[in-house]
N, C-alpha and C positions, 0 to 999 in steps of 0.2 A: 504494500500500500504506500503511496507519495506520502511523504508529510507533507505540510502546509504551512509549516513555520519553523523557525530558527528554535529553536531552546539555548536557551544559555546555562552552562552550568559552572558555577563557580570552579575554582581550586578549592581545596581539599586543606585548609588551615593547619600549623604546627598548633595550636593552640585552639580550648575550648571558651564560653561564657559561660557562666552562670552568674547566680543573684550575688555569691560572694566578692564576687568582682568590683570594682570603682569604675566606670566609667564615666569619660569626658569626650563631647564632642562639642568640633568647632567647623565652622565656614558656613554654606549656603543656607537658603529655607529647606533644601532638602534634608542637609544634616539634622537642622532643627527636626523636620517631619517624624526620621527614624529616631532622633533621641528623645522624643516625646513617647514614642513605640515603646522603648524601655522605660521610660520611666510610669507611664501608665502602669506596665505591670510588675512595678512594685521594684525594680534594679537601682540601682545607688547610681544615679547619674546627673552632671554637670552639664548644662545643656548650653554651647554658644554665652561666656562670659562676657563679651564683646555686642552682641547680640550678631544677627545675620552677615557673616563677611563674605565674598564671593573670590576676591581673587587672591593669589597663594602670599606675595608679598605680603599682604596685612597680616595673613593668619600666620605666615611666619612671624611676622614682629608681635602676634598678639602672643604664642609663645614664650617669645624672647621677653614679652613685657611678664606674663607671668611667673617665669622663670625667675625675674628679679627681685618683684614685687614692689616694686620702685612706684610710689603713689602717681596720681594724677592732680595737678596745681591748677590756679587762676588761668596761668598764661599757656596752659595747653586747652582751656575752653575759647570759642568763639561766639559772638552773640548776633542771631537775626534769626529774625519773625518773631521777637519777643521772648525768645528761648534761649539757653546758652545750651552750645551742643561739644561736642569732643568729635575730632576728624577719624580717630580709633573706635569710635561706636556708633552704634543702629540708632535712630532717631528715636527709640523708645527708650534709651538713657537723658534724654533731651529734658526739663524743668525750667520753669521762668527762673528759679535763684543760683546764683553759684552754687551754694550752701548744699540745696539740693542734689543739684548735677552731681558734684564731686562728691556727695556721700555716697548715690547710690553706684556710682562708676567705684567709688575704690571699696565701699562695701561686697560689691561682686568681685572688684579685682584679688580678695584680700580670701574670700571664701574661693574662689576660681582656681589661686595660687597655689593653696593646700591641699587641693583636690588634681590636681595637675600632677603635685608632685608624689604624692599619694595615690595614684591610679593605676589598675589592671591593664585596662586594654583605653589608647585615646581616638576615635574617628575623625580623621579632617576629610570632607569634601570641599572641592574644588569648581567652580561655575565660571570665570571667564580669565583671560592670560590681560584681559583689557583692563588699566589700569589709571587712576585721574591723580593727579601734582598740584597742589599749589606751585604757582608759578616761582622754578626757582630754589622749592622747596621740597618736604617729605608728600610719598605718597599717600594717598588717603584712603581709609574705608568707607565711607561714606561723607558724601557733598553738601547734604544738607538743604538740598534747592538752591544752593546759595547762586549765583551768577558764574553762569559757563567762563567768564571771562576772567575768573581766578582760578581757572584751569588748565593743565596742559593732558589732554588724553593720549597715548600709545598704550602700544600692545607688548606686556614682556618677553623676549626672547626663553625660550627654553633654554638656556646658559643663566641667563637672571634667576628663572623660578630654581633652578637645581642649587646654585650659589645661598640664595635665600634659607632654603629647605634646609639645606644639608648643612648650613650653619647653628640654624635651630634646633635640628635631631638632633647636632653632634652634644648643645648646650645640655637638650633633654636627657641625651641616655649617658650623661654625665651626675645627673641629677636623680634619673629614676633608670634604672639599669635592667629592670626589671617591665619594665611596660613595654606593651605590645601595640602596634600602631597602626590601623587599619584605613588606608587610601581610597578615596572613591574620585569619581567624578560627576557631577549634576547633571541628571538628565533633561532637565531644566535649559530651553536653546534662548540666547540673549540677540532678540533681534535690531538692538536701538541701533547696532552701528550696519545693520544689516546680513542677509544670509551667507555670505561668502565671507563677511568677518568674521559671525560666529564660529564657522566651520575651520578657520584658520585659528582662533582663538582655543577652541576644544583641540585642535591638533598639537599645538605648544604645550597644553595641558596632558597630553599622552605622550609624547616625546618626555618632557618633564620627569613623570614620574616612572616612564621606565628607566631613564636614566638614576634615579635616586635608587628603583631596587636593586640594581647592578651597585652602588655605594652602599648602600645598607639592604644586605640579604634577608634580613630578617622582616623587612615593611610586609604587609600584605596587602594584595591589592582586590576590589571587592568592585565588580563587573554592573555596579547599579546603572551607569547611562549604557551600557549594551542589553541590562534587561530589561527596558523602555524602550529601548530606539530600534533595536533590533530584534529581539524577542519576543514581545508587543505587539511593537511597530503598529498601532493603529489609534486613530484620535479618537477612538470611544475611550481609550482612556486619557485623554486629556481634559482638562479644565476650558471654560469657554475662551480661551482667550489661545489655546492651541499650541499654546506655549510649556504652560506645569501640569505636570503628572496632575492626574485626579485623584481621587480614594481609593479606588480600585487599582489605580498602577502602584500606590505608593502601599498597598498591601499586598502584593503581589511582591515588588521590592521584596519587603521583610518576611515574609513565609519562605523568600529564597535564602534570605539571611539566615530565620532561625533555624532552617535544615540545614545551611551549611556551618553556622557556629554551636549550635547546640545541642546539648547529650537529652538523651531518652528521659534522664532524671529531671532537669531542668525543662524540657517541653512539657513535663507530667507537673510541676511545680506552676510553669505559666495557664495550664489549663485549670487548674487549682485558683490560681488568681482570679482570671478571666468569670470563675463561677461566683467567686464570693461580691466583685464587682457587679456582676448583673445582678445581683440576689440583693446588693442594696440600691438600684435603681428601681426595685420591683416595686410597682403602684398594687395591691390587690383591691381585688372588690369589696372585701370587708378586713378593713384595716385591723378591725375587733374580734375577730374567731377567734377561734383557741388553733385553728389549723395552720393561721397568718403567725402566733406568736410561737409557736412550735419551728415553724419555718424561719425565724429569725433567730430565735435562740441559737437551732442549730448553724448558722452562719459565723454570728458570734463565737460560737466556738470554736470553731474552724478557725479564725480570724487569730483567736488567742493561740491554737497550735502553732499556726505559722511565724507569730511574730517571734517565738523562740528560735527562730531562724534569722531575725533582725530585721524581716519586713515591715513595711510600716503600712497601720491598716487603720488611722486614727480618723480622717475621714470618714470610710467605712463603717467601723464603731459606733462615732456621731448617731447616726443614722440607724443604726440597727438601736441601739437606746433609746434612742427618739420612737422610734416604733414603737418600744415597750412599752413606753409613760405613755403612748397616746392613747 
């Protein structure tokens, strides 16, 4: 019989997950997408301290910044549209006061750092080689809407992003010797500078980072814009705008992840999760039986087994108590 499609199948990892693990991930909204995956079900994970960065530049410097912990001041904030923002963060660190900004920028920076250095496995995805300057000056992670005309845009050479990377792994695995670092690229296509840009832009981004696992053997690299664009390959899964993955791709995505990073025990522990989650979403028709508080009790207690495992299920709880008294 033909097939009809590509399948993509990962490599085959040195290395497992499970819940005991720390992870951190940093770079696109994709990385955000799958680091929310884990952490919904219950994983100790750092999601994007920086908020969303797309090109490898920043997320190497966001490394090298939490590697230092070297605070954020006055004169690394800028002020317009009534907000002070940081050229290192997502507009969602943005606050009309200094005071503001810089707490919650070095409050994350400060929990980000420890968890960085402290961490099993870290995820960076990567979204464009395209890159914006202050004129003159450092490059930036986000602009801020500020006027194009304090900008200089080019595209990093794959010599740039390897130099960048491979200064920051070297800083990392000096720091945590022990962590495992898993490489994606966004399946996510950036058409502001156009389609033959983006297509040169993901190219430098795969030249990139083959060259970094030939420097460091140990990276893994994890096939997420091949199982989209090629495995997929069709805009029922995209979002209206034919650009970002939908729900359906971006679950698709991580069912290939958790078959290729996780053990039988650890899929039987997220299934476990996944139950006691829907159990306190549950609306019944008679909030007052004895059948509805039977059914929560036993959630509850499930809830209390697991957390001798260091899950955290306090949310959850909330809510199955709140049941009780009601």
């Amino acid at each position: 019989m033909n097939n009809f499609r590509t399948v993509v199948k990962p490599a085959s990892p040195s290395f497992q997950i499970s819940h005991a693990d720390s992870l951190i991930s940093i770079g696109s909204c994709f990385s955000e997408n799958i680091g929310k995956k884990f952490q919904e079900r219950k994983f100790n994970t750092c999601i994007n301290p920086f908020g969303q960065q797309y090109n490898p530049y920043s997320i190497a410097n966001s490394i090298e910044r939490l590697l230092s912990g070297k605070p954020y001041t006055e004169t690394d904030l800028v002020y317009h549209d009534e907000l002070y923002h940081s050229y290192d963060h997502h507009g969602s660190f943005s606050r009309s006061s200094k005071n503001d900004t810089l707490q919650i920028i070095n409050t994350n920076l400060n929990d980000a750092s420890a968890a960085l250095k402290s961490a099993s496995v870290l995820f960076l995805t990567f979204g464009t080689s395209h890159v914006f300057s202050l004129k003159e000056r450092q490059i930036v992670s986000n602009c801020h809407k500020l006027s194009g005309n304090n900008f200089d845009k080019r595209l990093l050479a794959p010599s740039e992003i390897v130099d960048a990377l491979s200064n920051a792994l070297t800083k990392l695995k000096t720091e945590n010797s022990k962590l495992k670092t898993v490489l994606t690229i966004s399946p996510v296509r950036y058409f502001a500078f156009g389609h033959y840009e983006n297509s040169v832009s993901k190219a430098h981004l795969f030249t990139a980072l083959h060259e970094l696992q030939n420097q460091f053997p140990d990276l893994y690299y994890f096939p997420a814009y091949e199982l989209v664009m090629d495995d997929l390959r069709d805009y029922r899964f995209f979002s209206e705008d034919m650009l970002h993955p939908n729900y359906q791709a971006t679950d698709y995505v991580w069912q290939s992840f958790a078959d290729t990073f996780f053990s039988k025990a650890t899929t039987g522990l997220i299934k476990e999760v996944e139950e006691i989650i829907a159990a306190a979403k549950h609306r019944p028709r008679n909030a007052n039986s004895e059948a509805h508080k039977k059914f929560v009790e036993k959630y509850l207690r499930k809830t209390e087994e697991l957390q001798k495992q260091k899950l955290d299920f306090t949310e959850e709880q909330k809510l199955f108590l709140l049941a009780l008294r009601s």
